[in-house]
Each structure stands twice: as structure tokens, then as C-alpha cells.
N, C-alpha and C positions, 0 to 999 in steps of 0.2 A: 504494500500500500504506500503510496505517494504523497508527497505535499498538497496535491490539489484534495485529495481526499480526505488527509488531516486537514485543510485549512475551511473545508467541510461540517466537518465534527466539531470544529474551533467557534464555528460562528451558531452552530446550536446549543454550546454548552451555557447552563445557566450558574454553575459553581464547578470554577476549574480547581484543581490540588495541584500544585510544583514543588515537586519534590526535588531539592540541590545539594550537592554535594562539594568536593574539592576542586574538582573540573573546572566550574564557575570562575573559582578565587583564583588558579592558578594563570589565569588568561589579565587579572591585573597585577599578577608580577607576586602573590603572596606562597611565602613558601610551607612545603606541608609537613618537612623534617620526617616523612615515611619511606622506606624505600631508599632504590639507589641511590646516593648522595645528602642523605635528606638527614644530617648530623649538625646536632647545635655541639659546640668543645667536641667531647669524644661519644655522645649522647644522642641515641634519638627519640623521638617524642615519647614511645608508650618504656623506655626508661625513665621517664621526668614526669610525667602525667598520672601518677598515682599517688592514691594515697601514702603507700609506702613510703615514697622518693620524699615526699612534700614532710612527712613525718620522721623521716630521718634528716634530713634534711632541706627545710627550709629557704635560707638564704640560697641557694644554688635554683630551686626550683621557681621561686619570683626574681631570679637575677632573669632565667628564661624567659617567663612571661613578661616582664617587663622590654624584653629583647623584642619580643614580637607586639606589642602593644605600641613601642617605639617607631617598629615597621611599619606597621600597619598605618600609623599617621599621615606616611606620605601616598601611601596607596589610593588610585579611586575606583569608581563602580567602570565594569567597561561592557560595551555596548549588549551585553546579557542580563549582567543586573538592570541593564537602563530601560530593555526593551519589555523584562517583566512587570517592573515599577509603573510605565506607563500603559500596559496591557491592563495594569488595576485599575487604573485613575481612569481610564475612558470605557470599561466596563461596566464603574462600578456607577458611572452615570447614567446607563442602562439598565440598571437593577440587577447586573449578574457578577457574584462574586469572581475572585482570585484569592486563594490563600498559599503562602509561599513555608513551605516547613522545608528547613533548612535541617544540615548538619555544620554547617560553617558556624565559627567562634569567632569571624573577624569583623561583621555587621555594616558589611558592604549594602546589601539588600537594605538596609535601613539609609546607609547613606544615599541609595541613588532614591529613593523616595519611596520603597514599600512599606504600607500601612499594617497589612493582617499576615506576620511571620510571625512561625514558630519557630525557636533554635532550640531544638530539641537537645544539641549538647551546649547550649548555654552561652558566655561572651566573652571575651576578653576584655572588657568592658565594662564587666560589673564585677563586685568582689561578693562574697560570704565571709559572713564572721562564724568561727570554727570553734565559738563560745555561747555566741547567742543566737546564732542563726539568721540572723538579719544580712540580706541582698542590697546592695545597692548598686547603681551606676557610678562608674569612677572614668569620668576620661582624664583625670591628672597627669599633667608631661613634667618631669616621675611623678611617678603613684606616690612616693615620698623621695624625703632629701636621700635617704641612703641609698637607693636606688641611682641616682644621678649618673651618669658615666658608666652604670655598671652594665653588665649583661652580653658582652661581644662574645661573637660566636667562634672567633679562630680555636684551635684546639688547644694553643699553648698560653690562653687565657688563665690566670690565678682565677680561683675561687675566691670571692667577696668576703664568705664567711660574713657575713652582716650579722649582729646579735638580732635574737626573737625582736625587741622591746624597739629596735629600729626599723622593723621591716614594716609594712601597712598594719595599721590597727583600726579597732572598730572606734565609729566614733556616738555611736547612740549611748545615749547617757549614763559615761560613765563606765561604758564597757570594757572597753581597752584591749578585749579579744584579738590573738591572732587573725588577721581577714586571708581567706585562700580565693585563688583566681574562681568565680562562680562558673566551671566549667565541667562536664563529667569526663571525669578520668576511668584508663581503662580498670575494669573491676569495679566501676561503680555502676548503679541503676539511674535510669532516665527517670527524667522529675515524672511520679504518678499523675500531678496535674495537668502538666502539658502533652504529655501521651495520651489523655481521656479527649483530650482535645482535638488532637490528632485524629484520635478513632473515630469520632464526629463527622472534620474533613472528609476522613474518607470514603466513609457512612454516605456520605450527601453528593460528592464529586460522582457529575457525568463526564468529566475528560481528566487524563491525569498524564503529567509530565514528569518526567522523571532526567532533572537536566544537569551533566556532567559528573554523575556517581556511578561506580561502576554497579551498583548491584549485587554485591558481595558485602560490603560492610552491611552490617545490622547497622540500625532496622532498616533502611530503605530496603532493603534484599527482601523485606517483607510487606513492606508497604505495597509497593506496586502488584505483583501479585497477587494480592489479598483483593486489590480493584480492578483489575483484569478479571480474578475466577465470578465474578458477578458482571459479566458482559462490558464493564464499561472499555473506551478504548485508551488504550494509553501507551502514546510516546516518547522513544528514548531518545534524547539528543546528549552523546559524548565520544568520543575520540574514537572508541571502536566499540564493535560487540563484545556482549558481555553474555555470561549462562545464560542472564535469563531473557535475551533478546527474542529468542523464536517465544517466550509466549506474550510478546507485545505485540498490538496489532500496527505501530510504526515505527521505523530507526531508524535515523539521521543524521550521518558520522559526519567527523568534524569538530571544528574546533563550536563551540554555543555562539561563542560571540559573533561570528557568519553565520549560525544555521536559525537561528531562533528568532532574529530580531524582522528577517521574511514571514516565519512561521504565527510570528502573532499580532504582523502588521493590523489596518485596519479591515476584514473584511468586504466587497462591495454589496453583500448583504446585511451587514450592519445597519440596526436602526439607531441612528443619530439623533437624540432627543436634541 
């Protein structure tokens, strides 16, 4: 099945689900520390991403996030996050949703302007207090003083060793809590909330995109098939096929940010309130 026939199905949906992954990010230049090459010092992500790592040591594992937080500043949305963001805004003036449930931690989707995302593993961008449990937004350039300068990626970088008492603390009345990056690390569970949420989207979605994840990471690897086995149709736009390509009824290789911003232009069947 083709683009004319996805762009078909595109202009009768009345609640689309876009599900994204690292593919997206990787086309504005953000790196994903998995895989070939993909080392912060001598470390790659799912050594530094747990609670382990964070509980043994601390200062090493916010010296990281704060490396990528630092990144991520200068990064922008590129023409996938752009073409989503505004596939919402002139849908939703039609009456028909878009909801964007991410796995990205770096809230690009929010910077190029989408409204209804889920980040199902959470932000680089908000901290948790790992005393009182309290979330908040932190875009601070550093998160704090001790942080300043720190965090480079070459391998023969000194560890910080920053004391607990310097590194982010809570600041709700009084708390003074350790704050850990609000992110799920591996061996942790997905927020219950936002999963119920999820299940909703997907409950309700008549088209479903599945854009730059291979399909193997949990949960997308379950998402989209779980809305395929109830007829809806749903297209994969990312680099190449993946397992679960044949049981999608469209693929679309390529980089997103050429394949997508065609795929959910405006309709000439669109009714233009």
C-alpha cells in the first residue's frame, strides 16, 4: 500500500496516535549513547540510566544528564517534529485529534509546538525529588553551580565527584531531597498514569503512526500491534524495516524528516473550517 492510499486513510481519521521514537531526534543532530559509538567517558547509556548507577553513584550520573541537557539547548525541532506539531494545530481546528506519545527524553515535540504528548519515559527537563517525590520542570543552564563546566564526554575526562548536598536539591518547603533526572531508567516501570493514558489513545485511534522506532524497544513493539490486531491501519515511517513491518498495512523508508512532512500535508479533501 502507497502514499496515495495512506494519504486516504489520513484525511478520514478523526483521532490519529504517533507513536516516536529515537529516529525523530536523531535527524536534529541528538545523540542516543546506544549502540555503535554511542559512549559518554567509557559508559553507555543503560550503564548510567539506572537506579543502580544513580545510587552508587550520583555525581557521575547528573554530571551525564546534565551533558545532555546542555546539548540538547542548542538543538531544534526538524522538519518531523514541525510537520507533526502542525498536522495538530490544523486538525484540531476541524475537530479531529492528534496525540503524539513519544519515547524521546529530549522535548523537541514540545519545542516545535505539540500540544497532546505523552513521554512515556519522561524528560530531561524535569527533575524528581528521590525524598519527597515531587516532579518539576527545570530548564536551568546548570541545573546548579556545581554542575557548571562539568559533564564532557571525552573518555579521559576526571570524574566530578560533586558531594550529594551540591548536586540539584528539592526545593519544596524545606525538603532539601536529593532531585534525580525524572526519567525511566532501565529496570524501572512506566509511570501507571500515563500508560492508562496511553491505552485510551489507543483504545480510540483510527490511524496510527509509528514514526522513526524500530519496533523492538518496548512498549512501542507493543503498541502498534495491539492497533493493527483490531483493523485499524497503521504506518511505519523509519530508516528501514523492522519485525514487525509485514503486519503494518504501510512502510515508508527513509529518513521522517523527507517522508512525513508529504505524508500529512494538507489533504484536498480536507474540510477547512
Amino acid at each position: 500500500a502507497g502514499m496515495a492510499e495512506f494519504r486516504e486513510a489520513f484525511a478520514r481519521a478523526k483521532h490519529i496516535a504517533i507513536i516516536t521514537g529515537a529516529g525523530v531526534s536523531a535527524e536534529s543532530g541528538v545523540p542516543t549513547f546506544r549502540g555503535a559509538g554511542g559512549f559518554w567517558r567509557k559508559w553507555q547509556a543503560q550503564e548510567l540510566a539506572t537506579p543502580g548507577a544513580f545510587a552508587r553513584n550520583p555525581s557521575r550520573v547528573w554530571e551525564f544528564y546534565h551533558y545532555r541537557r546542555e546539548v540538547m539547548q542548542s538543538k531544534q525541532p526538524n522538519p518531523a517534529h514541525v510537520a507533526i506539531a502542525e498536522c495538530e494545530r490544523r486538525l484540531s481546528k476541524q475537530g479531529r485529534s492528534v496525540v503524539v506519545i513519544t519515547q524521546n527524553i529530549d522535548e523537541l515535540h514540545r519545542k516545535a509546538g505539540t500540544k497532546h504528548l505523552l513521554e512515556i519515559h519522561g524528560s530531561l527537563f524535569k527533575t524528581r525529588c528521590t525524598n519527597c517525590g515531587n516532579v518539576a520542570a527545570n530548564y536551568r543552564s546548570p541545573i546548579c553551580p556545581a554542575l557548571a563546566g562539568k559533564g564532557a564526554p571525552d573518555p579521559d575526562t576526571e570524574d566530578a565527584s560533586i558531594p550529594v548536598e551540591d548536586l540539584p536539591q528539592c526545593e519544596e518547603h524545606g525538603c532539601n531531597g536529593l532531585l534525580r533526572p525524572h526519567v525511566v531508567w532501565f529496570g524501572e516501570a512506566l509511570d501507571p498514569d500515563i500508560m492508562t493514558e496511553v491505552e485510551k489513545e489507543l483504545d480510540i485511534c483510527d490511524l496510527c503512526l509509528v514514526v522513526g522506532t524500530s519496533s523492538v524497544v518496548y512498549p512501542a513493539a507493543m503498541f502498534a500491534p495491539q492497533v493493527s490486531a483490531r483493523g485499524v491501519p497503521v504506518a511505519e515511517f523509519n530508516m528501514e524495516a523492522t519485525p514487525a513491518t509485514d503486519r503494518f498495512r504501510f512502510h515508508f523508508p527513509g529518513p521522517c524528516g523527507s517522508t512525513l512532512p508529504p505524508a500529512l500535508a494538507r489533504h484536498q479533501s480536507e474540510i477547512i473550517s
